[in-house]
C-alpha positions in Angstrom: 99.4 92.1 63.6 102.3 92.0 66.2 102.5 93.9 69.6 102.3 97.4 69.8 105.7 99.5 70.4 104.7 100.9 74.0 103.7 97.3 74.6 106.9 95.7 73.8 108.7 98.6 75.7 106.5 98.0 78.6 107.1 94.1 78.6 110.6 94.5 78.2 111.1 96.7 80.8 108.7 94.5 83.1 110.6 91.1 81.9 113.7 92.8 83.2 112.2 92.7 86.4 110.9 89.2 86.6 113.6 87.6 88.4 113.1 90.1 91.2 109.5 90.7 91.3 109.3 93.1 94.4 111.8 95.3 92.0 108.9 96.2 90.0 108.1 100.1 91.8 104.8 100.0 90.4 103.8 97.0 88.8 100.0 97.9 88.5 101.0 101.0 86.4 102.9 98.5 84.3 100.2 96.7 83.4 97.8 99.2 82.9 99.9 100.4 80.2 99.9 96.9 79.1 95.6 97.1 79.4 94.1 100.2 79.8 91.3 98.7 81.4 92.9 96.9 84.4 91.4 97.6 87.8 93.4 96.4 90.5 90.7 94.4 92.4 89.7 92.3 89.2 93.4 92.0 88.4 94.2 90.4 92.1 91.6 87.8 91.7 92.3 87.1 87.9 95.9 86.5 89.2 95.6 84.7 92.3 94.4 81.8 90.2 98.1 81.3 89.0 100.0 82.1 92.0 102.1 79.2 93.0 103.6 79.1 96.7 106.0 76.7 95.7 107.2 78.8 92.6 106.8 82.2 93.4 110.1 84.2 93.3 108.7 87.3 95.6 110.6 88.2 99.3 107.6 89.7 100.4 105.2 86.9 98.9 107.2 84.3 100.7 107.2 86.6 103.8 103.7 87.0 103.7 103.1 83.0 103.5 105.2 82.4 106.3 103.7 84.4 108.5 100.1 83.3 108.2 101.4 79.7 108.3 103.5 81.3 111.5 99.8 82.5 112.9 98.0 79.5 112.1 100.5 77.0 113.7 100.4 79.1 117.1 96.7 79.2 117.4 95.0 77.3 119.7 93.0 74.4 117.7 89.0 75.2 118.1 87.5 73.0 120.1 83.7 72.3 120.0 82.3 72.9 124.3 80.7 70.2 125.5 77.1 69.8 125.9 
């Protein structure tokens, strides 16, 4: 049975993309094509499962991990008042 022709379209065009994963305009578009039944809510969790932060190739992904590390290093440590 191999992959449908819009499929392989669709993943060609995608995989064309994957070195420069912000270049993707509308990724979740491209993989609803890929599966008609993708929500993006169920697709962010699904995902963030496989994200790596060591081997993610995303400007903005890196730029959003910096800054919360940025936020977390600058906040003052919680410390429990004494009794």
């Amino acid at each position: 049975m191999g992959i449908p022709r819009r499929c392989h379209d669709t993943l060609r065009r995608i995989g064309a993309h994957l070195h420069k994963p912000d270049a993707v305009v509308k990724p979740s578009t491209a993989v609803r094509q890929l599966v008609p039944k993708f929500q993006k809510t169920n697709g962010a969790h699904r995902l963030a499962q496989h994200l790596s932060l060591q081997r993610n190739r995303s400007p903005s992904f890196q730029a959003l991990i910096q800054g919360i590390h940025n936020l977390s290093r600058d906040m003052p440590q919680h410390q429990t008042p004494p009794k």
